[in-house]
N, C-alpha and C positions, 0 to 999 in steps of 0.2 A: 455245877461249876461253870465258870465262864472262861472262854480262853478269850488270849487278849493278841488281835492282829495289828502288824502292823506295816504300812506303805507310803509309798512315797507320793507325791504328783504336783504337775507340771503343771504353772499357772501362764502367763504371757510368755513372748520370747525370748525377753528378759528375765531369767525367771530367782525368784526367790523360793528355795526347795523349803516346802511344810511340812510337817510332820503329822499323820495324823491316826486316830486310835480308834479302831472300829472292833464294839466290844456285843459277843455271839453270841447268844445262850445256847451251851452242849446241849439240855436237855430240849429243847425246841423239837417238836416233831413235826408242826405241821405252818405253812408258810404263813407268816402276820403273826405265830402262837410261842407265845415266850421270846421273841426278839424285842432287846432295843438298842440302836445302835448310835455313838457318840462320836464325837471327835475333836480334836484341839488344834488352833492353828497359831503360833506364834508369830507378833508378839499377844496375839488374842482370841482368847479361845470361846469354839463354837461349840454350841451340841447341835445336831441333828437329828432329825425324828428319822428313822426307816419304817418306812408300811410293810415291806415284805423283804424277803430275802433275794425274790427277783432284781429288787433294787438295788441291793444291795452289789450283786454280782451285776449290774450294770454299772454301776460307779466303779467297781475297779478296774473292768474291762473298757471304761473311758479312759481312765486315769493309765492304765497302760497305753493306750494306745496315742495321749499326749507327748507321754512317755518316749513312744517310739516316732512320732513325727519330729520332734525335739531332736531326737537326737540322728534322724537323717537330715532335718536344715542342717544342723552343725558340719556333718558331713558335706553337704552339698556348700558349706562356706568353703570349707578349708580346698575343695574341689577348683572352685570357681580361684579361690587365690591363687591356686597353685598352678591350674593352666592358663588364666589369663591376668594377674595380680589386680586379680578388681577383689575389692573391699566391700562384704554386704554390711548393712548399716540396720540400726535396729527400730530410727522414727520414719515413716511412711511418704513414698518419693510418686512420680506417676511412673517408675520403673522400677519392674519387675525382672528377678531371675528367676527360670523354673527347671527345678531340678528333673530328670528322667522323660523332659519334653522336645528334646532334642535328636537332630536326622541320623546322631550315633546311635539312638534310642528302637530308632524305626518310626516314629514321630511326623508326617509329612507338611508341611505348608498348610496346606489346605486343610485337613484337621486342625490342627492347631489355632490357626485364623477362627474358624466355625466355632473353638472351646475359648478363647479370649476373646471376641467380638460381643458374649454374652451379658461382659459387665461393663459396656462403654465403648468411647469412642479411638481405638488401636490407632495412634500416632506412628508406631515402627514398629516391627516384627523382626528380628535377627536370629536366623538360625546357622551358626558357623559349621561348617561342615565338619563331619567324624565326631563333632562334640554331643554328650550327654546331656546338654540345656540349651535354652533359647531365651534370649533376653526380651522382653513387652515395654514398649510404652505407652501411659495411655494420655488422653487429652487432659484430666483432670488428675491429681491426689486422691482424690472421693473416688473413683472408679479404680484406681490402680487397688486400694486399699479394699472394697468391694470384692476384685478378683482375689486379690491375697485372703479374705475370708472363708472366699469360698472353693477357691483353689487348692490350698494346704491340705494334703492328708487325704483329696479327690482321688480315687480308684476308675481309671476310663481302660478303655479297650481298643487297642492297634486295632485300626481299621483295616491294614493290609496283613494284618501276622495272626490278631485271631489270640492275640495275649494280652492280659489286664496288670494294667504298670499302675503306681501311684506318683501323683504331681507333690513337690515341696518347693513350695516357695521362700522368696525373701527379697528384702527389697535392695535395692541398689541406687547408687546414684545414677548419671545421667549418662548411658553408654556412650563414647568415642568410639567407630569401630574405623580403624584405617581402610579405606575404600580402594578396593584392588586394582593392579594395574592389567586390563587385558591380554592375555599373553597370545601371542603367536605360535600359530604350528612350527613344528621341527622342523629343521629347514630340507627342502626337498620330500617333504611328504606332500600329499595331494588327499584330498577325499572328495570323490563325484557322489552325487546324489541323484538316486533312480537311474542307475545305471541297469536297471530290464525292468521290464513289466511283471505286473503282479503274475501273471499267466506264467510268464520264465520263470518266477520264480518255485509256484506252486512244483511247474515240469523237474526242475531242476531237484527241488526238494526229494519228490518222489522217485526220481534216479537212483537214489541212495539208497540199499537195501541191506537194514542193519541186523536181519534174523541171521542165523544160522553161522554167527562170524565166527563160534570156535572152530568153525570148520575152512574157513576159506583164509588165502594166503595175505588177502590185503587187510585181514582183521587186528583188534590192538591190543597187541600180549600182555605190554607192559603197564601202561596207563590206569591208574584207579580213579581219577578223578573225572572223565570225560570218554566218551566214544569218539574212539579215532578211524578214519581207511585213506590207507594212499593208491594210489594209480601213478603208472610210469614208473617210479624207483620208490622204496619203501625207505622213507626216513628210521633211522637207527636212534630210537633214544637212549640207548647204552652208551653210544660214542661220539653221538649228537652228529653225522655225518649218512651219507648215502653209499650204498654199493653201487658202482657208477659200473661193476662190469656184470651185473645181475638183474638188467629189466622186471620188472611185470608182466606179466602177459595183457594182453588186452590194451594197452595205452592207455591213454586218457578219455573219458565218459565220451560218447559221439554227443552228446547233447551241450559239452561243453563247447564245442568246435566252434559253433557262430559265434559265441560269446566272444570267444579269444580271438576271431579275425575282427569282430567291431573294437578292440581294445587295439588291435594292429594300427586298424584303419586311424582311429581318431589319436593315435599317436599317445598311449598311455603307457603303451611296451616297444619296446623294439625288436625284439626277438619272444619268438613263440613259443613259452614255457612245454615241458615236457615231464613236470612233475606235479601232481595235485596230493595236496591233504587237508582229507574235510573231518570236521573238528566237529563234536555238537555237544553242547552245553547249554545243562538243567538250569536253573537258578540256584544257586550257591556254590555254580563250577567255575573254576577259572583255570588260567595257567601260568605257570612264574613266570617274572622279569628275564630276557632273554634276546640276545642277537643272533640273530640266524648264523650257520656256522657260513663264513667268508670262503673257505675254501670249498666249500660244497654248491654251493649255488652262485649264480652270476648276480647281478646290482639288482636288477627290477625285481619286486617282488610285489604282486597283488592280491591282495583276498576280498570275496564278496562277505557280506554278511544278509544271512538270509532268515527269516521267521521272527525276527526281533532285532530292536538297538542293543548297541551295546557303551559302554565307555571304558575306554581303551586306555592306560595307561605308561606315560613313554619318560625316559629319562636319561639323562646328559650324564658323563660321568662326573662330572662336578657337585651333581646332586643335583639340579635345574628336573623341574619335572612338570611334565603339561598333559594332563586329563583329556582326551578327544573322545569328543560324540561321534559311533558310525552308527548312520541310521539304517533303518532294515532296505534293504535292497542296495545300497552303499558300497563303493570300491574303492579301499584304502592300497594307494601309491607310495611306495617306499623305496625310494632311489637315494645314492647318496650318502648324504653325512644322516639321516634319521633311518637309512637301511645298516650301515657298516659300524656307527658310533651309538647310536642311541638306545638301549635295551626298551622293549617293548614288554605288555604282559597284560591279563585279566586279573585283577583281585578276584579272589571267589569270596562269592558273598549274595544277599538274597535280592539286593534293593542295589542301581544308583543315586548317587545326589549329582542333580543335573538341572541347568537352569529354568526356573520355574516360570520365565514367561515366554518361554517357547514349548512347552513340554513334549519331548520325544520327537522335535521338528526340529533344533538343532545342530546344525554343523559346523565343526571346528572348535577349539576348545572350550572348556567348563570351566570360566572363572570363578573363584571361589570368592564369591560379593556375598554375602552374606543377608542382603537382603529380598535376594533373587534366587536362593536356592529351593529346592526341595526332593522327595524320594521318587524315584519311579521304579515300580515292584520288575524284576526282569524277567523275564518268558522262555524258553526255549528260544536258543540262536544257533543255527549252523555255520559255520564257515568254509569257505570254497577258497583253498590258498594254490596260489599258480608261481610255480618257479623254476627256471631252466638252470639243470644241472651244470656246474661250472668241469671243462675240461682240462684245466691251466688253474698251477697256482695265480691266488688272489696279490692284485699286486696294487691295494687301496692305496691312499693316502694318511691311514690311521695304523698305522702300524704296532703299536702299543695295545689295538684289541685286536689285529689280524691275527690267526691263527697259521696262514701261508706266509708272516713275513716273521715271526715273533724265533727261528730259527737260525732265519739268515741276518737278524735285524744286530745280534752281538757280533755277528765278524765284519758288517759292517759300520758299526760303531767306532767313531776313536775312543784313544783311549785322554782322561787325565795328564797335559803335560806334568813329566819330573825334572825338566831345565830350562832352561832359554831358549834351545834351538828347538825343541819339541814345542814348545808354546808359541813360536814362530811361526810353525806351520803348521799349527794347531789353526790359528787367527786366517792364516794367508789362506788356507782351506775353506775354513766354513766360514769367513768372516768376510774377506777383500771379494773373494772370487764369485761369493753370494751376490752382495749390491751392487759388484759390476753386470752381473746378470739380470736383476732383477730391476734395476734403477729407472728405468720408465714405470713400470708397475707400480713398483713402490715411490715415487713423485707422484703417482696420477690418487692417491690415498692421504697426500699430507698435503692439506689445506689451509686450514685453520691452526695458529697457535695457541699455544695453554693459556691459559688467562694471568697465570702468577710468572711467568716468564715475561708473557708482556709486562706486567707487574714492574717487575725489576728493571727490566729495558729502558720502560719512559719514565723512571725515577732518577733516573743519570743525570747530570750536567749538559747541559748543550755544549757540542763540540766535544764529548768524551770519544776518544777510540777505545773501540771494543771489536775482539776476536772472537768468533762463533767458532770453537774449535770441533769440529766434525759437525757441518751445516748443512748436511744434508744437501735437498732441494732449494737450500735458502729462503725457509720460509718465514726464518727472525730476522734477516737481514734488511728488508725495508719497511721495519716495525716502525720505526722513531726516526725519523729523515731529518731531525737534527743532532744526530751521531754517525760517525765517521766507523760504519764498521765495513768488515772484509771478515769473509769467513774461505776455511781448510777442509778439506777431506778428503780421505784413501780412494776414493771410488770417481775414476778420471769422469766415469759415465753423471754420475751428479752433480759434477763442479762443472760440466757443459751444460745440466739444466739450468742451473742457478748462472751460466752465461747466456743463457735464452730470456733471463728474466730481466738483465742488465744488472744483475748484480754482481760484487766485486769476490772473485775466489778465486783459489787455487788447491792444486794437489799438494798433499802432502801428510807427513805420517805423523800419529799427534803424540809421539814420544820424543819427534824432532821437529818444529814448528819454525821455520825460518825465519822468525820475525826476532828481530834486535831485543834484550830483555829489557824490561823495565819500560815497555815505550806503550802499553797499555794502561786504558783508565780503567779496564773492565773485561771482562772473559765470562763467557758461558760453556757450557757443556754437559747439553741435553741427552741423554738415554745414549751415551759415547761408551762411559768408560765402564761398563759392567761385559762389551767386547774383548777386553785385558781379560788372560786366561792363567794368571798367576796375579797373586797379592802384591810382589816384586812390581812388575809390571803395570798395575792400577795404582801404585801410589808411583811411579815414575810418569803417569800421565796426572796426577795433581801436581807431583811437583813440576810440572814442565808450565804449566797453568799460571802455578803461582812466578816462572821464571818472566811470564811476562810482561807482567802489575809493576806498576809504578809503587813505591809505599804509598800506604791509603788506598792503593787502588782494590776493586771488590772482582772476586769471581763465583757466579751462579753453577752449582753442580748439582744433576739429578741424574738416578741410578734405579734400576728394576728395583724391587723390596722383595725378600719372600716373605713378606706378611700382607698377602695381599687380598684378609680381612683384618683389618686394625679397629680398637675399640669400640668390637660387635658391629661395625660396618663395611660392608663388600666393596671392595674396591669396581670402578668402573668396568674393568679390563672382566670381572667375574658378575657382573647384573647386567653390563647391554644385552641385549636382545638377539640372540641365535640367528644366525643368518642377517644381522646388518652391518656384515662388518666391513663394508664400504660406505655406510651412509653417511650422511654428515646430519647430526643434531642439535639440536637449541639445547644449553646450559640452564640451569635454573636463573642463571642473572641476566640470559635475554643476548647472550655472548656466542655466536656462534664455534662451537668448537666440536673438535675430533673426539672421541668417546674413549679417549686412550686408546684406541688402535694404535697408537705407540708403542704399548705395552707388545701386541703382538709383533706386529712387523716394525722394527727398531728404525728410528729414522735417523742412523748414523751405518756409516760403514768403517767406521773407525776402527785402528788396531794397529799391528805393526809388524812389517816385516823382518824387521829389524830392532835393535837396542841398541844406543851407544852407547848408554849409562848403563855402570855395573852398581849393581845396590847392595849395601850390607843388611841382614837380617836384621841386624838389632834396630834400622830405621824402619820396621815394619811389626814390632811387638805389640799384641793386643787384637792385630786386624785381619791379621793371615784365619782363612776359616777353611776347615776339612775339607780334601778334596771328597769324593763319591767314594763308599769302601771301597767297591770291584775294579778302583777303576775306569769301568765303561761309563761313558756319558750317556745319560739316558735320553730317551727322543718323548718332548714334553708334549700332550694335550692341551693343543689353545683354548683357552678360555675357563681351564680350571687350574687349582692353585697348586701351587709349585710345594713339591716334596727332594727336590735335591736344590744345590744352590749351583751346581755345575749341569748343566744340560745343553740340550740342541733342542731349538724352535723352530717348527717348520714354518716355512712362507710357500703357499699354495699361489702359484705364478698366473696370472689369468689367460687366456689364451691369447695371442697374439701382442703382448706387451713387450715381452723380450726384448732384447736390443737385436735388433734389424742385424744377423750376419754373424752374430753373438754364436759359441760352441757351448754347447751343455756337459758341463763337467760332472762326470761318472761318480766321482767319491762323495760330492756335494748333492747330486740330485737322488733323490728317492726313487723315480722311476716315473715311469708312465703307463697308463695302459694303452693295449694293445689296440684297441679300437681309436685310441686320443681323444678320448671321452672325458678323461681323467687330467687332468692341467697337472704340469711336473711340479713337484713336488722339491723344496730348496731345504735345507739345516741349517739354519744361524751357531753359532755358539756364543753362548749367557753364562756370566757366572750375578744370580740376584744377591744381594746385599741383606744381611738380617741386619734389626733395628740396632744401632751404635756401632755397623763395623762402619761406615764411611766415617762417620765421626772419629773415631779411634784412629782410621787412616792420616786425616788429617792435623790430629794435635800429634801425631808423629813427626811433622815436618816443624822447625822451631822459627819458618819466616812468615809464619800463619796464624792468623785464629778466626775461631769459629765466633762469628757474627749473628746467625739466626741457622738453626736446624729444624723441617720441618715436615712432614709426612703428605703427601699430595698425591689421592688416589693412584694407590698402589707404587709410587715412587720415593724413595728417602730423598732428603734436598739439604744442602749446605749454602750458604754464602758463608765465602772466607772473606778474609781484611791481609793485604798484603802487611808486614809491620818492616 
């Protein structure tokens, strides 16, 4: 009898599936003796001769394995669209995607280069970092098309791992890849290179004597992922803190001593740690994301890293995150806002990706370019971490990850005003008595104006008056010197800067604006009125705005936003650059301007101590937005985005700005530290604007309408039309 088989197989990558019939003879016993085998293929049928049964079982064990290449391309499309929405195409390009070729893979540069260089001349090589592929171009279609034949379905062997992957290919068009922007270290991190000689370090190495640790008191109970010993106080990982009344015996290694007085000397510490813990990790060890606890230790914190590099990874709370190379013999400085804000940590894992035209030479972070990366396999690394136990609570500047302040930080919180007189001195507290103190500092940071402010200014009529109602340092004031303005403000201290500059101000409170109504052709009012600390209150400064317009006459309002990413783009205030946040930058239009450091320190001191206008609710329906559940105003993190719409923002004061003779108010300041190491720390109070409440604010007043609304890096914006 004959049984009758039957399978499938997989012809181009396009494929049209055959059907085909391959017919056995049961009684066959011996190989070539009584087979013959046929087949059909629609829309036109073949027969084929088989010589042996060898063959036979090689055709399907092909035909499988078309099979299974087929349908990993498939897979590696649906891949490639899904994390980078690139589209593979099915006629042949001189770019290539290659699936299971990539640094997520364990895949390195340098392999890779040596297996594509084989069919032609590599125009681009891209290998995006953590990803499972690598994209090729080559110089011709005829080459690209070459590798794709004989890349597909190719079985190679990790040169670093010792494991055999297979390649799958496909073609693509012509990659874009966005070319990275360099990042910068955390601010206030430092890293030296060859900070000891090979020789110190060998000594050092061998100091460490890691037999016999169940037995000895500095050994590491807890820890399964790495060998730990401390010296001087034994760090607690149950409570993450030190027993500050229970020494070590022994102190600190005598061989560490020079080390720590050359770190004295050349001024990398200022105080001489009294805690060591050395860390040693395998390859594939690392240790979580983590801030050293604040209340345990004091600011400086250094570690050596000894027997290997390593890459270090650090992160903002906002989610900003920068990759550092420490090379082997290397001492990373953590002072600051990258010791107290930033969580640091080791991925554990076998391999980095680190830039490939330096390799393991390196310092400072690991842009991820895509065309410069590759793996470097990691070795055994020690760590030698130096930290002087803190005697005093911590009394940082970030108080929202302090653990010393996060106690005291609700009873010194206000709370949400519930009337007028509470929002009164809600303002007169964090709002008047802030930028009277702060007002040199904060002048010496606002230079340059917005570009759609100027915008609006030199689109006036010649001869227009216009009121700059909370002017700041008057830095809109002699934009267009053919308009007649004068600008107001709460803050006696900044209407004497803006009298340094010969421009025309005065004090005053901008819910009562002593200017006759109707005798304006035009009003602004920049980053003012989100100072108002009730809805009542913020629409009684629009409508005092709109008291001053002539009918026709226009006024310009812009307000914090809490949506400060708007359509899938970061506002300024959350992509500048970690520690620039006094510089001044080039615009893309070649515009010298401030980077929204408006956003953090407000360039108005606007608010009121007062109210003479009483407001009915019902002129406020639509706009009014929740205050905070608890109550307590939160104390917000500069530079990431905003989760209440009612908060305090600190302004970190610089040293010596202050107003000359000026008293530092107790409720308003954060504190300082005790060495003055630490610049006083100030609380604004914000209430940010979600998308349509200023709008809503304003079609609530019926002497108004909304002319153009528009969203300008992280600020909502109105122009009204007096009617």
């Amino acid at each position: 009898m004959r049984k009758r088989k039957r399978v499938r197989s997989a012809g181009c990558r396009n494929v049209l599936w055959s059907e085909w019939w391959i017919w056995v003879s049961k009684d066959a016993t011996k190989p070539g003796e009584g087979q013959r085998v046929s087949y059909t293929s629609e829309p036109h049928c073949q027969i084929t001769s088989m010589e042996t049964g060898k063959n036979t079982e090689d055709h399907l064990k092909a035909h499988k394995m078309k099979k299974k290449i087929l349908r990993k391309q498939v897979r590696a499309q649906h891949t490639l669209m899904r994390h980078e929405g690139i589209e593979c195409i099915s006629h042949a390009t001189q770019s290539l995607v290659i699936a299971n070729a990539g640094l997520g893979n364990g895949m390195s540069r340098h392999q890779l280069h040596r297996i594509v260089d084989n069919y032609g001349v590599v125009e681009t090589l891209l290998m995006p970092p953590n990803k499972p592929y690598s994209f090729v171009q080559y110089e011709s279609t005829e080459e690209a098309k070459k590798a794709f034949d004989a890349l597909n379905g190719k079985e190679v062997t990790l040169e670093d791992f010792d494991q055999n992957i297979v390649l799958y290919c496909n073609f693509v068009e012509k990659v874009f890849w966005k070319n990275s922007v360099p990042t910068s270290l955390p601010p206030d991190l430092k890293v030296i290179e060859n900070i000891i000689s090979s020789e110190e370090e060998r000594k050092m190495l061998e100091s460490i004597d890691w037999r016999g640790d169940e037995n000895t008191q500095t050994a590491q109970k807890t820890l399964k992922h790495r060998r730990v010993k401390h010296f001087g106080y034994e760090f607690r990982y149950d409570n993450n803190d030190v027993d500050k009344d229970n020494p070590l015996p022994g102190g600190l290694p005598e061989i560490c001593i020079p080390f720590l007085e050359k770190c004295l000397k050349q001024g990398y510490i200022k105080h001489k740690p009294d805690q060591l813990t050395v860390n040693q990790y395998e390859p594939g060890q690392g240790i979580p994301p983590h801030i050293d606890t604040h209340s345990a230790f004091e600011d400086e914190i250094i570690s050596l890293s000894l027997g290997s590099e390593i890459v270090m990874d650090f992160k903002h709370p906002d989610g900003h995150t920068v990759a550092v190379m420490l090379p082997r013999r290397s001492l990373l400085v953590m002072t600051g806002e990258s010791r107290y804000l930033w969580t640091h940590g080791i991925t554990p894992r076998k391999y980095d990706v680190i830039q490939a035209s330096e390799l393991g030479q390196k310092v400072g972070t690991i842009t991820a370019d895509v065309r410069d990366l590759t793996l470097k396999r990691r070795e055994t690394r020690t760590s030698f971490t130096f930290r002087k136990v803190r005697r005093s609570s911590c009394n940082c500047i970030y108080p929202s990850v302090c653990d010393s302040q996060k106690g005291q930080q609700r009873q010194a919180e206000p709370s949400f005003p519930h009337n007028e007189m509470e929002a009164s001195e809600l303002e007169q507290q964090y709002v008047h008595k802030v930028y009277e103190e702060i007002a040199t500092h904060f002048s010496s940071t606002r230079h340059s104006p917005w570009p759609r402010v100027v915008e609006f200014l030199r689109s006036l009529p010649e001869g227009s008056i216009v009121a700059d109602v909370g002017c700041g340092n008057g830095k809109y004031l002699g934009i267009n010197r053919d308009l007649y303005m004068v600008g107001c403000d709460r803050s006696k201290n900044l209407v004497d800067i803006c009298g340094e500059k010969d421009c025309q101000a005065f004090v005053c409170d901008a819910l009562s604006v002593p200017i006759r109504s109707g005798s304006c052709d035009a009003c602004i009012s920049i980053a003012v009125i989100h100072h108002f600390s009730t809805a009542e209150r913020r629409l009684a400064a629009i409508r005092e705005l709109a008291r001053l317009l002539k009918p026709g006459g226009t006024a310009l309002i812009y307000v914090w936003a809490m949506e400060q990413e708007y359509k899938n783009q970061k506002s300024k205030y959350l992509k500048e650059k970690h520690g620039s946040k006094d510089k001044e930058e080039e615009s893309s239009t070649g515009t010298s301007q401030r980077l929204l450091d408006d956003q953090k320190h407000d360039r108005s001191s606007q608010g009121s101590a007062r109210s003479d206008r009483l407001l009915d609710d019902s002129e406020d329906k639509g706009c009014a937005a929740k205050p905070v559940a608890d109550s307590r105003l939160p104390v917000h993190t500069n530079r990431t985005s905003f989760h209440s719409q009612d908060m305090l923002v600190p302004w970190h004061l610089k040293g010596g700005s202050k107003k000359k003779g000026a008293v530092v108010d107790e409720a308003s300041l954060a504190g300082c530290k005790e060495s003055q190491e630490l610049s006083p720390v100030f609380h604004r109070y914000y209430h940010v604007f979600r998308e349509g409440e200023l709008e809503a604010a304003c079609r609530s007043l019926d002497c108004v309408r909304i002319l153009k609304n528009y969203y300008d890096q992280g600020n909502w914006c109105v122009v009204l039309e007096k009617l």
